[in-house]
C-alpha atoms as one frame of an Amber mdcrd trajectory, in Angstrom:
protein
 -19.887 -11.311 -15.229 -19.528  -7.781 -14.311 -18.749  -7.709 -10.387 -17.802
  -4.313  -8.593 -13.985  -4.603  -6.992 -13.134  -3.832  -3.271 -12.937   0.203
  -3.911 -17.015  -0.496  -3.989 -16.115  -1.766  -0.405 -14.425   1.350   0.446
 -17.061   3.298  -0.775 -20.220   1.841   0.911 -18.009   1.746   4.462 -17.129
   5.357   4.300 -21.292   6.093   3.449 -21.913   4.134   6.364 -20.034   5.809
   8.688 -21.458   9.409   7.102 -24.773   8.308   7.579 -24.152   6.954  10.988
 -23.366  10.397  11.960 -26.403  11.877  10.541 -25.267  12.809   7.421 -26.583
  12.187   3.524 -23.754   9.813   1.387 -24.400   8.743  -1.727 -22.419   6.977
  -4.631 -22.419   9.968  -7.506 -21.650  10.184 -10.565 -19.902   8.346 -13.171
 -19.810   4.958 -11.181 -23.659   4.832 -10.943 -23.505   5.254 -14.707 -21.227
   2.850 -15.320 -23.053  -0.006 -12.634 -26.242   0.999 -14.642 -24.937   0.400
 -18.250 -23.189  -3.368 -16.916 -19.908  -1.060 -16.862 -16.936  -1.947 -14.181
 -16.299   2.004 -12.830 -12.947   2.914 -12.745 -13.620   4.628  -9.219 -16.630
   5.077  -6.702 -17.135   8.931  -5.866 -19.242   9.692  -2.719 -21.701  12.957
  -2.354 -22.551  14.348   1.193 -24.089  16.572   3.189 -21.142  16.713   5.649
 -18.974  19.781   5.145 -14.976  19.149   4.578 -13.659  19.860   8.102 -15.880
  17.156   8.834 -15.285  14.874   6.902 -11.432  15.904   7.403 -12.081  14.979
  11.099 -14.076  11.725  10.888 -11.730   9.598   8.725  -8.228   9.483   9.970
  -6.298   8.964   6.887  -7.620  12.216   4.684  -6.232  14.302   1.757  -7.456
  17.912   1.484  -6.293  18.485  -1.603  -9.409  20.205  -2.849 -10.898  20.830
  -0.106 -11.649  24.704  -1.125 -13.875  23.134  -3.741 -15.642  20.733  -1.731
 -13.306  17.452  -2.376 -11.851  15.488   0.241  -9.884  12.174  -0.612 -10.391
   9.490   2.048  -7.934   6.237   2.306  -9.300   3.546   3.940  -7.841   0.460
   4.738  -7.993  -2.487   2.248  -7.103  -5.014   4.319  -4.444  -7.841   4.803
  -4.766  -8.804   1.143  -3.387  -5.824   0.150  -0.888  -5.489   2.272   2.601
  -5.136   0.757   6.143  -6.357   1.916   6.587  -3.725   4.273   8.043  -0.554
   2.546   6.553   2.286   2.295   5.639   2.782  -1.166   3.919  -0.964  -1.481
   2.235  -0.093   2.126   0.826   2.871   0.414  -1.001   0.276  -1.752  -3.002
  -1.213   0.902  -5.281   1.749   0.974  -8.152   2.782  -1.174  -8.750   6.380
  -2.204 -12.549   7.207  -2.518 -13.392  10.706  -3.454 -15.672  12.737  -0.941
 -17.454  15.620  -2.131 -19.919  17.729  -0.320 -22.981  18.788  -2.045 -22.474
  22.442  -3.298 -23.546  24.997  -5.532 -20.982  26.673  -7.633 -20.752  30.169
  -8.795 -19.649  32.148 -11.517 -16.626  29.994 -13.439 -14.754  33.406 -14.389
 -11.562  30.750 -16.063 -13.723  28.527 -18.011 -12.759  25.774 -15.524 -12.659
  26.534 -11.656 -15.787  28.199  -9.682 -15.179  31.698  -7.995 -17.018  30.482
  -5.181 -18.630  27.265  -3.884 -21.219  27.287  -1.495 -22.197  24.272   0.459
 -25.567  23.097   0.507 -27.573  20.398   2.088 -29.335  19.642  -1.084 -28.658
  16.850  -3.055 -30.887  17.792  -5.775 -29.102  21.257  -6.034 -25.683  19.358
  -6.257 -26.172  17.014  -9.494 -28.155  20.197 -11.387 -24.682  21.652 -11.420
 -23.136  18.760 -12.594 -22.136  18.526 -16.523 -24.236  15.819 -18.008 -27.650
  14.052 -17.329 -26.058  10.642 -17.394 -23.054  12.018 -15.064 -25.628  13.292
 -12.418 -27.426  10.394 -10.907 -27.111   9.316  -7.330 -27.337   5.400  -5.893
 -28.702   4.938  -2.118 -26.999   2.056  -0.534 -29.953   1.627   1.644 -32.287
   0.566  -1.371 -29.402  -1.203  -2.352 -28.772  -3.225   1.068 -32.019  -3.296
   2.907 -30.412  -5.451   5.284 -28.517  -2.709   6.132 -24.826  -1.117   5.632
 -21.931  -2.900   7.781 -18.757  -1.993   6.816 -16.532  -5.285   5.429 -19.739
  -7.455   5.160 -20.606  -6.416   0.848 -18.331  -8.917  -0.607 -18.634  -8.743
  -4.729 -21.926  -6.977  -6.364 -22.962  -8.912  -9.361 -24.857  -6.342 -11.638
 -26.519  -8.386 -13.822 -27.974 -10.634 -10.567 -28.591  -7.214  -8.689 -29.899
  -4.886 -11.984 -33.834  -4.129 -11.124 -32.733  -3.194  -7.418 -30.037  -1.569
  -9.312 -33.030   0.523 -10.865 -34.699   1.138  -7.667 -31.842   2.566  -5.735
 -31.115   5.113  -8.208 -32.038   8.986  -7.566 -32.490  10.772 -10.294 -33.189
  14.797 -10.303 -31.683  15.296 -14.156 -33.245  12.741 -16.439 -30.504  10.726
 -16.584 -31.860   7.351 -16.377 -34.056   8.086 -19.712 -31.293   9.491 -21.537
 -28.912   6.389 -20.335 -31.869   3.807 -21.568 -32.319   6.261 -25.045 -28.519
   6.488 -25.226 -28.192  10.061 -25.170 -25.421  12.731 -24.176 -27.436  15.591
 -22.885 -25.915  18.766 -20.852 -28.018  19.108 -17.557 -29.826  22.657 -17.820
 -28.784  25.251 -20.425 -25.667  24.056 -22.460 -24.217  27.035 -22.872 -23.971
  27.549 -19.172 -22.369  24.045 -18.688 -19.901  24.757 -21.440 -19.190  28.483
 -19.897 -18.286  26.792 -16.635 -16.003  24.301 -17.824 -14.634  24.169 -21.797
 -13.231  20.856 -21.364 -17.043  19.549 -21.050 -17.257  20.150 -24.961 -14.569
  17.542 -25.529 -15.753  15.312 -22.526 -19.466  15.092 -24.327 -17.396  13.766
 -27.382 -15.786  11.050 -25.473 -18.810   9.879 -23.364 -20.831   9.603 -26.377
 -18.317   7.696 -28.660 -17.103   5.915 -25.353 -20.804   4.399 -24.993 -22.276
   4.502 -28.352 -24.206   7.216 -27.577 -25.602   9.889 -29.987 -24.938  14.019
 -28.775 -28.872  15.438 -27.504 -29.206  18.066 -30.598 -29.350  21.518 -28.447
 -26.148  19.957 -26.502 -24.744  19.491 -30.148 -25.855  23.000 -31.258 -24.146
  24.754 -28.364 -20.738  22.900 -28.791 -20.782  24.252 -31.991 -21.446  27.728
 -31.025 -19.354  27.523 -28.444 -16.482  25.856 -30.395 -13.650  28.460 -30.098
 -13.641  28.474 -26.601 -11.721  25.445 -26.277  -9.057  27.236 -26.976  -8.949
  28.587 -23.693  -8.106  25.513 -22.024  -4.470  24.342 -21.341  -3.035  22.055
 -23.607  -2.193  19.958 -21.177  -6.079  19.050 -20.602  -7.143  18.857 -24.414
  -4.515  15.980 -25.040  -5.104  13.937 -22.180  -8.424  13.966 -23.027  -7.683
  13.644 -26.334  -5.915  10.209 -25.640  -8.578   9.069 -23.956 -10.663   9.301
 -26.865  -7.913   7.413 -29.000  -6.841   4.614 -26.674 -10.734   4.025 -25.532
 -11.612   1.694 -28.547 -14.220   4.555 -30.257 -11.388   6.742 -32.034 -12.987
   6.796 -35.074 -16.356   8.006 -33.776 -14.910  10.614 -31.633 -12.917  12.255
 -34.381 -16.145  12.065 -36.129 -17.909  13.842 -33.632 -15.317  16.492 -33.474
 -15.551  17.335 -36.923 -19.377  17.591 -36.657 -19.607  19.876 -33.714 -16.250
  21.988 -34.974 -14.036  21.286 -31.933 -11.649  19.654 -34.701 -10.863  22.609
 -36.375 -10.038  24.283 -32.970  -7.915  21.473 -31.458  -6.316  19.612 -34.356
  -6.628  22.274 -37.435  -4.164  20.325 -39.247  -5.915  17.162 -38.684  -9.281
  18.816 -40.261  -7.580  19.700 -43.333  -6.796  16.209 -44.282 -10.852  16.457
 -45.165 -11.342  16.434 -49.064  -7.768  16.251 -49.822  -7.338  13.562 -53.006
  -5.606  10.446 -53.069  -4.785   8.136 -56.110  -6.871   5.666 -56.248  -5.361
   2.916 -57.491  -3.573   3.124 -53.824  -6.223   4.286 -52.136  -9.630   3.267
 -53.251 -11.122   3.750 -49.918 -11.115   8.155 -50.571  -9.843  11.367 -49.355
  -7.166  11.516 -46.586  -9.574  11.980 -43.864 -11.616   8.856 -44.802  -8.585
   7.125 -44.536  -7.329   8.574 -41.624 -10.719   7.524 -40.254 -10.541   3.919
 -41.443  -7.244   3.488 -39.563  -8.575   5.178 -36.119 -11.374   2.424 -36.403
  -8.842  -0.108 -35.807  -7.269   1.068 -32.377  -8.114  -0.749 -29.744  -9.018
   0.194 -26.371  -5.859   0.714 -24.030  -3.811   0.695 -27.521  -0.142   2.532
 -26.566  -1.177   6.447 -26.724   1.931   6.991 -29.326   0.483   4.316 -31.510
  -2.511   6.031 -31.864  -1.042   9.556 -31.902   1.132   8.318 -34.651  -1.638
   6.872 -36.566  -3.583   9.690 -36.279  -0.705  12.112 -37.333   1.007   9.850
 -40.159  -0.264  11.319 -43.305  -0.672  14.921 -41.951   2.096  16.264 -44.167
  -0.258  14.965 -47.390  -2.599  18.032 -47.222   0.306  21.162 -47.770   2.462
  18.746 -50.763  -0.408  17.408 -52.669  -0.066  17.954 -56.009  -1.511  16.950
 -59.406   0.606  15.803 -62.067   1.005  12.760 -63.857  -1.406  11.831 -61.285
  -1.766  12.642 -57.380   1.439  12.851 -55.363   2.405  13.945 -51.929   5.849
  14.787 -52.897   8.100  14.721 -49.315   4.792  14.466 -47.213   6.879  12.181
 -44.722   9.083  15.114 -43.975   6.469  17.731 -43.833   4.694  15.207 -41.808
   7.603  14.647 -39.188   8.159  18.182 -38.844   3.564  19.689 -38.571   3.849
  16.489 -35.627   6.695  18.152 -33.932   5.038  21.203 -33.210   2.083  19.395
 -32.723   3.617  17.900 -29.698   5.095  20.791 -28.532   1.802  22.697 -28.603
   0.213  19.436 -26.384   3.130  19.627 -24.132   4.225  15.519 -25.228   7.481
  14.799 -22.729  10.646  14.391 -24.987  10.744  10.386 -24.982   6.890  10.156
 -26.279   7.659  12.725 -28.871  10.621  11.037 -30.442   8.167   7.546 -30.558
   5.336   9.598 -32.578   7.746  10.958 -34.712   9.276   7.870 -35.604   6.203
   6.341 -36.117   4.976   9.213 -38.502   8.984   8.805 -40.199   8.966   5.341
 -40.636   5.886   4.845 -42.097   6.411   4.565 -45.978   9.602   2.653 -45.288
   8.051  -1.125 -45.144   7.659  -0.595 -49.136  11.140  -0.808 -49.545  11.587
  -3.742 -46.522  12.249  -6.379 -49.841  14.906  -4.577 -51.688  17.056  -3.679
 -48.407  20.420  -4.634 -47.542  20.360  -6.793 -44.726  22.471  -4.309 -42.774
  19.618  -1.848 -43.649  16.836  -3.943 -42.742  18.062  -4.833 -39.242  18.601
  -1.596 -38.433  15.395  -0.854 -39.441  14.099  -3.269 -36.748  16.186  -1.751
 -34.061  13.633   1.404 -34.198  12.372   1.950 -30.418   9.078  -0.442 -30.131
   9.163  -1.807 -33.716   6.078  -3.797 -33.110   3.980  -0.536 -32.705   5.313
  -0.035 -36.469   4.488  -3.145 -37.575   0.711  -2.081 -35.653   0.954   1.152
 -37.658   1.905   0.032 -40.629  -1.030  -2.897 -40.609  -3.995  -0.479 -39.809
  -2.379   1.941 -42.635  -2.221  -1.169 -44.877  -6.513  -1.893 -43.912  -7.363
   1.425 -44.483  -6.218   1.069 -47.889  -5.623  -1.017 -50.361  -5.430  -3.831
 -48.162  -2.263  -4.963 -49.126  -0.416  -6.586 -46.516   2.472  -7.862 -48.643
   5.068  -5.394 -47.283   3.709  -6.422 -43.925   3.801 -10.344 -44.189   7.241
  -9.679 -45.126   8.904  -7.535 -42.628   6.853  -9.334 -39.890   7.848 -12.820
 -40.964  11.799 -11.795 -40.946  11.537  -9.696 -38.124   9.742 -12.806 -35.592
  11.975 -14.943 -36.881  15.424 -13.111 -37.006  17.262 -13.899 -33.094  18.158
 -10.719 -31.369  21.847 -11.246 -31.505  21.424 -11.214 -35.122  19.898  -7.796
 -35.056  22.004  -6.493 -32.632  25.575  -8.428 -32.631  28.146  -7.670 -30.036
  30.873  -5.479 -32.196  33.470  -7.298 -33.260  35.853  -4.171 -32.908  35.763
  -0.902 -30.546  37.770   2.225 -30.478  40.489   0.840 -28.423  41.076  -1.879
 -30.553  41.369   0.763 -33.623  43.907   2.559 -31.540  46.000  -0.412 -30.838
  45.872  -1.087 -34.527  47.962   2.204 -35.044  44.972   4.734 -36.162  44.650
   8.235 -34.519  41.378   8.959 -32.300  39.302  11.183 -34.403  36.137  11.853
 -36.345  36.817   8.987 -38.797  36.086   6.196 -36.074  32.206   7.009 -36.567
  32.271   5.749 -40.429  35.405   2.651 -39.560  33.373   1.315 -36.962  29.874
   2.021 -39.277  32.022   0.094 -42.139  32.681  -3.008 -39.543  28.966  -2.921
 -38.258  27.683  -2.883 -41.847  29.517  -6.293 -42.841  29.058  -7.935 -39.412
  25.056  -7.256 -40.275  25.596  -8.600 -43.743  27.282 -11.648 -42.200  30.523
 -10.834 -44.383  32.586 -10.866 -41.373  32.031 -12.321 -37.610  35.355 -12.625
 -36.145  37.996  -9.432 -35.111  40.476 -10.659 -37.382  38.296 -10.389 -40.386
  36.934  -6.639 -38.958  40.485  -5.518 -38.597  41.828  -6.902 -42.060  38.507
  -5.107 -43.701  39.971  -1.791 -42.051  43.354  -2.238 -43.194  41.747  -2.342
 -46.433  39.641   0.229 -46.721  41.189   2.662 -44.400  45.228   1.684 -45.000
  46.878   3.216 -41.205  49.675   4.003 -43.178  47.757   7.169 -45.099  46.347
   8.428 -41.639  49.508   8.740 -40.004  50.156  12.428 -39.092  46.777  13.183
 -39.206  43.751  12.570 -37.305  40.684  10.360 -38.820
């Protein structure tokens, strides 16, 4: 059962309370999408006639913060249940934020993102034509809804399956949206090229409503992405990967990398990504094709609200195959892990990644080939190799790499099986010796306490050794105090 949460509440009371004061209100946007496809929205956006100052001055808990385009944010009050334990940050949660906007027409977009000038309008109908995409600009009435009437704190949960003719009904549509919703279609509103000149980003958001929902791109809407392909490039970083990650953690990566390499935004966002097309693999390892089929095969396996380094990782893992392939004996990527490592660093950088979620997507796109040699490790080796930051997200990895190909999931049933069952204080044991005890043993501070302690750690891993005694007699042996005197380790 799909039922609408209390933000619908919010939403309806603050409509009411616009439309007792004479004013249009309307749900907009994506949540009337999302109610119409059996969807739970995210968030409930409201369109008006009311200008900001007013709606600044008719709710008493307001936001301006974009105001000069028409946006206010209005809290309203959630009730008891929400309530937290009195401090301020959990009282903040009691409130619900509902977006206002007043019903405007924009002018030129001279930044490929922000109008030069928005002027207000009392038309509704002018407001969604300058919206991005048919399915994006419908309106619901509440009053076709409720014909009983709005009263705020009296809607209770909307059922949309029970409620889905009046659902129908209450809809305003000025764009064609509810045809291209029922013929599952991504079309701009207007001329595409206009809706892509105002805001770049729109190329990449067509691509991520259309694999989010199934949907297919309308064909001129297609056309003009790829025209106006380059011009993506003109948007921050920032905003291309967090939309980006949307499209990988959404449950449709596959699809959406497909569509970018159809309408060229791949080349322009992720060149190295688009080279991984055509590019060989042996067969006997890979029988599924070229790196980009594979790559593709392993995108189809993320799963919606998947960790955004998991998928970044599994997207970047074989990017260093492209620049070492090579044809000898047969096909071989010779040091592609390294190359790989080091074309995801930049990457990164370029997308602005904070330093923690780098180092996880790097390690990811390291550690990748290593489960191959998970049988013939030391034990010292192997647990190590489980102390990696998040190791289940390389056992994930390293499971939808194994899919993609051969199949295979020997490597995997191995390192999984020791790695559930191994206890944590076997992984990581508390050492049996520290640099103070080393000191007290008669060796100088220095350098050399790195590779002595290493040596301990090593056996205690190996299970060679598990008292102090035994750590400090191992020292003694390999590392006599009597030859470091005088000098420092």
């Amino acid at each position: 059962m799909v039922t609408t949460k209390p933000q619908f509440d919010a939403a309806l009371e603050i409509i009411a309370t616009l439309r007792a004061a004479g004013y249009e209100a309307y749900l907009a946007g994506g949540c009337v999408r999302d109610l119409l496809l059996g969807r739970e929205p995210k968030d409930y956006d409201v369109a008006t006639s009311a200008t900001p100052d007013v709606v600044l001055e008719m709710f008493p808990r307001t936001f301006a913060v974009g105001a000069h385009f028409g946006v206010v944010l209005v809290a309203t009050d959630g009730g008891a249940d929400t309530v937290g334990a009195g401090n301020a940050e959990q009282d903040e949660s009691r409130y619900f934020v509902t977006e206002v906007a007043t019903f405007r027409s924009d002018g030129a977009y001279s930044d490929g993102r922000h109008p030069d000038a928005v002027r207000y309008t009392v038309s509704a109908m002018e407001d969604v034509r300058r919206r991005d995409f048919t399915i994006n600009g419908l309106l619901l009435d509440p009053d076709r809804l409720f014909p009983q009437g709005l009263k705020p704190g009296s809607f209770g949960e909307f059922d949309v399956r029970d409620k889905a003719r009046t659902l129908h009904e209450a809809v305003i549509d000025h764009v064609g949206g509810m045809a291209d919703l029922e013929s599952g279609i991504v079309r701009a509103i207007g001329r595409p090229e206009l809706r892509f000149e105002e805001d770049h980003l729109r190329m990449l958001r067509a691509v991520r409503f259309a694999a989010r929902f199934g949907f297919e791109l309308d064909a001129a809407t297609a056309a003009a992405m790829r025209r106006s392909a380059p011009r993506i490039n003109a948007v921050s970083r920032e905003r291309v990967r967090d939309e980006l990650t949307k499209m990988l953690t959404e449950g449709c990566a596959r699809r959406a990398f497909e569509l970018l390499d159809e309408t060229g935004l791949l080349a322009e966002v992720l060149p190295e990504v688009a080279r991984m097309k055509g590019v060989e693999q042996p067969p006997q390892f890979h029988p599924e094709g070229d790196v980009w089929t594979h790559t593709l095969l392993l995108l189809g396996q993320l799963e919606a609200d998947c960790p955004f380094t998991l998928a970044w990782g599994g997207l970047l893992h074989d990017v260093g195959k492209p620049p070492t392939f090579v044809r000898a004996d047969r096909i071989r990527f010779n040091g592609h892990v390294d190359v790989g490592v080091a074309m995801s660093a930049e990457i990164c950088r370029r997308f602005r990644f904070s330093n923690d979620e780098t180092r996880q997507i790097l390690s990811l796109v390291e550690n990748h080939m290593r489960f191959a040699d998970a049988q013939h490790m030391k034990a010292s080796t192997l647990k190590r190799f489980f102390r990696l930051d998040n190791f289940p997200e390389h056992l994930r990895l390293h499971r939808m790499d194994c899919m993609a190909g051969s199949g295979n999931l020997d490597h995997w049933n191995f390192v999984r099986e020791r790695y559930e069952s191994m206890p944590e204080e076997a992984v990581r044991p508390q050492p049996l010796v520290t640099g103070r005890e080393l000191i007290a043993a008669g060796y100088r501070p220095g350098a050399g306490f790195r590779e002595m302690l290493r040596t301990v750690e090593d056996a205690q891993l190996e299970g060679t050794i598990t008292t102090p005694a035994e750590a400090l007699a191992l020292l003694r042996e390999r590392f006599p105090v009597a030859a470091e005197k005088g000098s420092e380790l």
